[in-house]
N, C-alpha and C positions, 0 to 999 in steps of 0.2 A: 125254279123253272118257270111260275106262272109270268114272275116277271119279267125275266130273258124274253118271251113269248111276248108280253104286252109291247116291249119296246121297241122288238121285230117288227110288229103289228103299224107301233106308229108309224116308226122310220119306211113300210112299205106305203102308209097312206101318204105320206109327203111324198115319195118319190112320183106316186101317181098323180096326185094334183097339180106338181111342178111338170108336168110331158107339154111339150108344144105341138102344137098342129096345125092342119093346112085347113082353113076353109075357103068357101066360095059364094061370090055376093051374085045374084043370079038377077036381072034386071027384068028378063020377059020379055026385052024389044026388039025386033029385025035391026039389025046393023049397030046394036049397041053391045062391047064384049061384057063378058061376066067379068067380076075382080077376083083376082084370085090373091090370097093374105096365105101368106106361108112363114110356119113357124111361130105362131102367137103362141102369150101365156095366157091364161086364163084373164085377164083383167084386161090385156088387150083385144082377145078377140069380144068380151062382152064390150067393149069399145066400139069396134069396128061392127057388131054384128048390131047393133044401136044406129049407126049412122045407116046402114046397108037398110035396116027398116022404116027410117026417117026419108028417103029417099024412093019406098017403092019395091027395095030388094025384095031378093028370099037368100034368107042364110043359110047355109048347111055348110055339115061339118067333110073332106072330102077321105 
């Protein structure tokens, strides 16, 4: 039983790590829009949220 449980265990920590989401690159500036990134995975959004503070951004997740 412990290990039916461990393997449950895994399989939900993968499914959580794999979820995509929407973030937002927020600039601060009159007349410039915020970016909005939808759907990233984890290695994309630390992609994008990298350029987004190379540039000035703020990142957040929405």
């Amino acid at each position: 039983m412990k290990k039916v449980l461990f393997v449950g265990m895994v399989f939900g920590a993968l499914a959580l790590t794999s979820c995509k989401k929407d973030y937002t690159c927020d600039f601060g500036m009159e007349g410039v829009p915020n970016q909005e990134y939808t759907d990233l995975d984890k290695d994309e959004a630390d992609a994008a949220e990298s350029a987004c503070k190379l540039v000035g951004g703020t990142w957040s997740e929405k």
